[in-house]
C-alpha positions as CSV (number, residue, x, y, z in Angstrom):
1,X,0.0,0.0,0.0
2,X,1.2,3.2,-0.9
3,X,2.5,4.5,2.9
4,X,4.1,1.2,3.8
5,X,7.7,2.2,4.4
6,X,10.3,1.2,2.1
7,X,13.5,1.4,3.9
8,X,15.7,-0.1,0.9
9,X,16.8,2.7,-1.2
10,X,17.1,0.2,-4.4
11,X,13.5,-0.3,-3.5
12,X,12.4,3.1,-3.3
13,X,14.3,3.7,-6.8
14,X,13.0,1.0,-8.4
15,X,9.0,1.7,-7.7
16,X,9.7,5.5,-8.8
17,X,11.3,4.4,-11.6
18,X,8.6,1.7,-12.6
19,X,6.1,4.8,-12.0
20,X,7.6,6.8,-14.4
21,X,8.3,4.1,-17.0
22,X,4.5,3.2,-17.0
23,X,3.7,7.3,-17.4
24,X,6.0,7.0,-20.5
25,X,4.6,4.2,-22.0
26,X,1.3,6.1,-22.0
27,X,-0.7,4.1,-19.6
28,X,-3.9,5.8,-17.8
29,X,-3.5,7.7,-14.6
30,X,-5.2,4.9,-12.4
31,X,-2.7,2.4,-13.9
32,X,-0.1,4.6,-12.9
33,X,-1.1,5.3,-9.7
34,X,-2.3,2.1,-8.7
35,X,0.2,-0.6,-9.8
36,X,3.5,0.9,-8.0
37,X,1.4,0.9,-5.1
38,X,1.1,-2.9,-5.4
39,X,4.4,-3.7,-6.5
40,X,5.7,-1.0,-3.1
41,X,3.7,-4.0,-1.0
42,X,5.7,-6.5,-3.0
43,X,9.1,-5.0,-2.1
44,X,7.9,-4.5,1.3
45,X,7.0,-8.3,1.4
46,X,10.2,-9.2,0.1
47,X,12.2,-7.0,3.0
48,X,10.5,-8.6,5.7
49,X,11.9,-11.8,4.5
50,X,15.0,-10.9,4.2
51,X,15.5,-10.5,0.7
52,X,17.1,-6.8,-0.1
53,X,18.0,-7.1,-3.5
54,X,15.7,-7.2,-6.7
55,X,18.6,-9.6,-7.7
56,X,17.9,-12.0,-5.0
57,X,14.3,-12.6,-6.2
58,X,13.4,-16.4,-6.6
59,X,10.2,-18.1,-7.9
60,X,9.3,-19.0,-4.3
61,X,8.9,-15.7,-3.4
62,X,6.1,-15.2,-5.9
63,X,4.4,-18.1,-3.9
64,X,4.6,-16.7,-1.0
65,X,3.4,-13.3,-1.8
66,X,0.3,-15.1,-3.4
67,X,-0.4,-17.2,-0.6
68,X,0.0,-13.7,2.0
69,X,-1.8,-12.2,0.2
70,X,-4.9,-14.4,-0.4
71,X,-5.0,-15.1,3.1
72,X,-4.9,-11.8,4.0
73,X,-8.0,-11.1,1.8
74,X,-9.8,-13.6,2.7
75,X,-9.7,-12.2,6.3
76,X,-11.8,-8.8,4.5
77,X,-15.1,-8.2,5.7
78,X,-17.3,-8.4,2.5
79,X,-14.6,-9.5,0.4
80,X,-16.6,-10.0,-3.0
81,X,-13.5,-8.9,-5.2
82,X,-10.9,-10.7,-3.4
83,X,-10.2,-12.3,-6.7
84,X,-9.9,-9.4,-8.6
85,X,-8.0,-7.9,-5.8
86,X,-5.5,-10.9,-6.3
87,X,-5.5,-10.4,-10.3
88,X,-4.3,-7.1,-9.8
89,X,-1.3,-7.8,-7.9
90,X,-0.6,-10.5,-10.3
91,X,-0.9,-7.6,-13.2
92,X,1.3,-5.7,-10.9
93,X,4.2,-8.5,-10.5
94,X,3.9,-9.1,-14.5
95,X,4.1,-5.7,-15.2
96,X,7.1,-5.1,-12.9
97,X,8.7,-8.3,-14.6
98,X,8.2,-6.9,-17.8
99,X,9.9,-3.7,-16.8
100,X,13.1,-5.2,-15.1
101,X,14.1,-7.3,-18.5
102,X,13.3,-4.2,-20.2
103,X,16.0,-2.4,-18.1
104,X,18.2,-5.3,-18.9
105,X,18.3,-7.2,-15.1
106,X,19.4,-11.0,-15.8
107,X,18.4,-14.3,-14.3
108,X,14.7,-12.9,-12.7
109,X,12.4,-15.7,-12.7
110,X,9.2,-15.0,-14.8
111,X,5.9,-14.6,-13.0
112,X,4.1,-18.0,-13.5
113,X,0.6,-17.8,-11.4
114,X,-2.3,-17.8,-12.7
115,X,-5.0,-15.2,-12.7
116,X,-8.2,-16.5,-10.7
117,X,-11.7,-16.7,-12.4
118,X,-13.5,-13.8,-11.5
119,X,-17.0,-14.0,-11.2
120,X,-19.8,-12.0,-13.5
121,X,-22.0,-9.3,-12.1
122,X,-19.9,-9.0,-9.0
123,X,-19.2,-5.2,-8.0
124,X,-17.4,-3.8,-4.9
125,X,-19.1,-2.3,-2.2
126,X,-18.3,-0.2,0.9
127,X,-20.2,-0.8,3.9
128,X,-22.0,2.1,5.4
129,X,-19.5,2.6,7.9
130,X,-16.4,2.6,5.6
131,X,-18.3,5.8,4.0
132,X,-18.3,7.4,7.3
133,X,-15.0,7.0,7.7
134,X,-13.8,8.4,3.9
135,X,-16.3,11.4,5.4
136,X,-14.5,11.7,9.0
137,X,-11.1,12.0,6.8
138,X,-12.6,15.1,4.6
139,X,-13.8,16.5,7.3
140,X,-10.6,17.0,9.1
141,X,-9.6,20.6,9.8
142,X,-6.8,22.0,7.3
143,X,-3.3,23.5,8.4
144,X,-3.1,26.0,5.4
145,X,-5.7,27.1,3.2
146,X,-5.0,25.2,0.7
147,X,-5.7,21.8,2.7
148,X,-8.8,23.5,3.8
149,X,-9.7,23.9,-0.1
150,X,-8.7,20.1,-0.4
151,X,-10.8,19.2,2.4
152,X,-14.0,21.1,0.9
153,X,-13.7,19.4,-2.3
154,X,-13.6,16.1,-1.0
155,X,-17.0,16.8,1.0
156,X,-18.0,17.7,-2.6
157,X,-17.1,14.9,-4.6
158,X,-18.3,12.5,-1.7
159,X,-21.7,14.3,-1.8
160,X,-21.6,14.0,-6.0
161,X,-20.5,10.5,-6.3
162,X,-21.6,8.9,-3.1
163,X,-24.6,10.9,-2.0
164,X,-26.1,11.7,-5.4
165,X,-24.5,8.4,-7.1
166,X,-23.5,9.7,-10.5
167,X,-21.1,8.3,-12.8
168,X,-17.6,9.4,-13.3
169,X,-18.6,11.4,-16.4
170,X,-21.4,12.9,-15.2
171,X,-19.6,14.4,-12.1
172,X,-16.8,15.5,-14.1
173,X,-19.0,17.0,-16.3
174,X,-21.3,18.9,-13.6
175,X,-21.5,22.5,-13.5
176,X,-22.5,24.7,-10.9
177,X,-25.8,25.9,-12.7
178,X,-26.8,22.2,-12.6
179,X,-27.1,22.4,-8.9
180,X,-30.4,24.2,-7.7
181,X,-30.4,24.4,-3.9
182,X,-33.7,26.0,-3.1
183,X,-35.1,22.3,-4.8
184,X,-31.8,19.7,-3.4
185,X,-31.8,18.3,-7.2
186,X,-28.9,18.0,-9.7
187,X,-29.4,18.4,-13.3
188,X,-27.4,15.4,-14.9
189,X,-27.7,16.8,-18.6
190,X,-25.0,14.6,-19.9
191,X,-25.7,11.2,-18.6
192,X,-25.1,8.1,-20.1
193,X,-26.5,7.3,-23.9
194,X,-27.4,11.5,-23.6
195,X,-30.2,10.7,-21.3
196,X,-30.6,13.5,-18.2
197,X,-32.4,13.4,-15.0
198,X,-32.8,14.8,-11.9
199,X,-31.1,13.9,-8.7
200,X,-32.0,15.0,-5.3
201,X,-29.2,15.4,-2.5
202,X,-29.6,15.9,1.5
203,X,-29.3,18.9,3.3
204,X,-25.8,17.6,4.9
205,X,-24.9,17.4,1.1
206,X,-25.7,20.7,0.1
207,X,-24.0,22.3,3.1
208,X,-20.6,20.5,1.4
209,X,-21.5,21.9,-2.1
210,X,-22.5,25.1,-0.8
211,X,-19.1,26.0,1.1
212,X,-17.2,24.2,-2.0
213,X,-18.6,26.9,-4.2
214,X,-18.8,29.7,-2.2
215,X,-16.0,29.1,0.6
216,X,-13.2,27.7,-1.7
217,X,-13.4,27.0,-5.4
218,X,-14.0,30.6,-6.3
219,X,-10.3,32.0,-4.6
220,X,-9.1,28.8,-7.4
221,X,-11.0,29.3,-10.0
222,X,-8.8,31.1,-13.2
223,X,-12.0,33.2,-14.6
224,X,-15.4,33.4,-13.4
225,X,-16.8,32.0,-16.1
226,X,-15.8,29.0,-16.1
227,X,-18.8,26.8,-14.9
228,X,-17.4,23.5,-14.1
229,X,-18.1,22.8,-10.3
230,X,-14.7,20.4,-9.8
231,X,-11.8,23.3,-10.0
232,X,-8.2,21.6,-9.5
233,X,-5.0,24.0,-7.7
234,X,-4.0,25.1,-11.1
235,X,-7.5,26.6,-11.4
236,X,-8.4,24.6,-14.4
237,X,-11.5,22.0,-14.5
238,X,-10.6,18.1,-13.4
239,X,-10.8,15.3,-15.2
240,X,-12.2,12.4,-14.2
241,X,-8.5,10.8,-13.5
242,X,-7.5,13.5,-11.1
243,X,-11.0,13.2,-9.8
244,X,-10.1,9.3,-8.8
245,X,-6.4,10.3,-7.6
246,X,-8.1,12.6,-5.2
247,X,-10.4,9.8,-3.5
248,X,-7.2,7.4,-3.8
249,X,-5.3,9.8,-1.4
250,X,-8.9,10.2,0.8
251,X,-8.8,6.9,1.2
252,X,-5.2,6.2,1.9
253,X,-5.3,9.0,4.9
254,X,-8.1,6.6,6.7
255,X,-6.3,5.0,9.2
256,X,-7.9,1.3,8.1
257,X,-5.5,-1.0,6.8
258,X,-8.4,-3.1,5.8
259,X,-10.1,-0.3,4.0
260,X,-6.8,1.1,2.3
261,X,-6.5,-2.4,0.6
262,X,-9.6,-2.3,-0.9
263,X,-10.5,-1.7,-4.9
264,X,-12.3,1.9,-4.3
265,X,-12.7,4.2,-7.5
266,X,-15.3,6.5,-8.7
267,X,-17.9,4.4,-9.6
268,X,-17.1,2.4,-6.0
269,X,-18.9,4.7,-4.4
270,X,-22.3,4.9,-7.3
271,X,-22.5,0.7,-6.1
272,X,-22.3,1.8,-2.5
273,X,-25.2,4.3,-2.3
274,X,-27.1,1.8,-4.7
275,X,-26.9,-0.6,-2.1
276,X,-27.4,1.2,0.7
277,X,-30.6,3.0,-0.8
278,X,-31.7,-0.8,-1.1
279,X,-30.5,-1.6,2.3
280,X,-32.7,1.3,3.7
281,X,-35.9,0.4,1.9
282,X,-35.6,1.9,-1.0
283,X,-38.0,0.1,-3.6
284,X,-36.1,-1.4,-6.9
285,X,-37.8,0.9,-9.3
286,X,-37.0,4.2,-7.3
287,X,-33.4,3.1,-7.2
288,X,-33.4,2.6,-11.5
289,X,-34.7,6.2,-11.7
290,X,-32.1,7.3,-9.2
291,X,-29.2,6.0,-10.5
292,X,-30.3,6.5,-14.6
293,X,-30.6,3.1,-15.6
294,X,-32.6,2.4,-18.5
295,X,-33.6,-1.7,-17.8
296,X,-34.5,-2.7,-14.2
297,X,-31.6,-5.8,-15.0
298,X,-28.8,-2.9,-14.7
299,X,-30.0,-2.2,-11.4
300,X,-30.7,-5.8,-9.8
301,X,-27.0,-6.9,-9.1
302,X,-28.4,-4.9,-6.0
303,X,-31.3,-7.5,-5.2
304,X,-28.9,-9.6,-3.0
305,X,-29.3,-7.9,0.1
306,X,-32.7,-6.7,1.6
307,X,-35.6,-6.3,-0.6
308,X,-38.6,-4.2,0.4
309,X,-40.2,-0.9,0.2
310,X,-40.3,2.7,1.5
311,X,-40.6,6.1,0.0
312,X,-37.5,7.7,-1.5
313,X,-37.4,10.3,1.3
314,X,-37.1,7.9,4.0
315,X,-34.3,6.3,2.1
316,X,-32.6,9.5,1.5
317,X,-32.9,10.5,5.5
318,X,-31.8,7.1,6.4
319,X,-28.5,7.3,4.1
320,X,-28.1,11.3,5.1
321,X,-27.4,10.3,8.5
322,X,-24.2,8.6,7.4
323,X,-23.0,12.2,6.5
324,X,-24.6,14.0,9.9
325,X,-22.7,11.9,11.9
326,X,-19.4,13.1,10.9
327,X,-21.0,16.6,11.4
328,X,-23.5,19.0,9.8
329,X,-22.2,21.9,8.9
């Protein structure tokens, strides 16, 4: 994980180095981000047993690491993407193979396990109190302005992509005019297959959006008519890659090893408040319309946990205490 200390200096080189040779090769900024991270747990397995040179690598090792680290997932509360979890590291190691016979390091011993079957229809999801604790990080108090500004965009892009459950490229794509307080509803205009819709948000929600807009991005923003509501430090818009390095780093900061470990992205957190809506009561149909699905069979890889009915307010209260615990503003 990406703040396990390193205290090899070959190792700290060499997962710089990886990270910059993946950048070059054009790869996309999750890729970047994401596989150094699991070959820096690699290393870190291979100092704790002793082994302190890349050159002193053996196929036993690989073992090893694969048996730590499927018994360590299987220990994960939830745990339905340990596989994929497990795949990813094995990406990681092949990638990092790849990389050290491209840099012309002799006698390594290829990467020879197999990638496990995942299974279709599975998604991850957080648990309602691993949200609260990505909101008791964001809503830590800030040292410089700046970290304040940090802090109030995270409450925002929580509240967009957990509390209103939009996609990636609807978030990135939100403006401020979309956002109508006086009604709590978002104007998704550029939703999937061009479809919009409108999305209500709690009152905790617009609290976050509201000092977001009004407290913080507007010292960032470069002109004042730019519209987009996710402004970056340079003052530009965000992308939807910067967008997902920003909730990385949230997550990283929660002092959960269990939670750090976990497959979170963007559209990690659109499963979470699906299931959660459904977990509250929220009837099947409601859910469709919330989330912009156009068939009822998009939304039912929810129907495996509780199945019956309430009115969408109720839902929305029940899932609006999960930010009011960590302190309305």
């Amino acid at each position: 994980m990406k703040f396990l200390v390193l205290k090899n200096s070959s190792y700290e080189h060499l997962e710089k180095a990886f990270r910059e040779w993946l950048d070059i090769l054009g790869y996309c900024a999750q890729t970047v981000y994401n596989m150094p991270t699991l070959v820096r747990e690699f290393l870190h397995f291979l100092e704790s047993n002793n082994v302190n040179q890349i050159t002193g690598l053996k196929q036993k090792h690989y073992k090893e690491y694969y048996n730590y680290i499927t018994s360590r997932r299987n220990l994960k509360r939830g745990g339905g993407l340990s596989n994929n979890y497990i795949n990813q590291h094995i990406q990681a190691l092949d990638k990092l193979y790849e990389y050290l016979s491209h840099k012309g390091v002799q006698d390594l011993p290829p990467v020879i396990l197999k990638q496990l079957k995942l299974e279709k229809g599975n998604v991850t999801v957080l648990s309602q109190e691993e949200i609260r604790e990505f909101y008791e990080v964001a809503n830590l108090e800030g040292e410089t302005i700046k970290e304040e500004a940090l802090h109030s965009r995270n409450r925002a892009m929580l509240t967009v992509y957990y509390g209103c459950g939009l996609r990636r490229k609807e978030g990135v794509n939100l403006a401020i005019d979309d956002i109508n307080f006086d009604r709590r509803i978002i104007h998704v205009k550029h939703g999937k297959n061009y479809k919009e819709r409108l999305v209500p948000f709690s009152k905790t929600g617009s609290n976050y959006l509201q000092q977001w807009i009004y407290d913080h991005r507007a010292k960032l923003v470069k002109s004042q008519k730019e519209g987009a509501l996710f402004i970056g430090m340079n003052g530009n818009p965000m992308n939807g890659n910067t967008l997902y390095v920003r909730l990385k780093l949230l997550q990283q900061q929660i002092e959960n090893p269990e939670l750090q470990s976990k497959n979170v992205g963007l559209h990690t957190l659109r499963h979470s408040i699906a299931t959660h809506l459904l977990e509250n009561g929220m009837d099947l149909q409601k859910i469709q319309r919330f989330l912009g699905h156009s068939s009822l069979e998009s939304t039912q890889i929810y129907t495996h946990l509780i199945d019956r009915s309430s009115s969408f307010s109720e839902a929305v209260a029940k899932v609006d205490l999960i930010e009011k615990d960590n302190g309305e503003l």
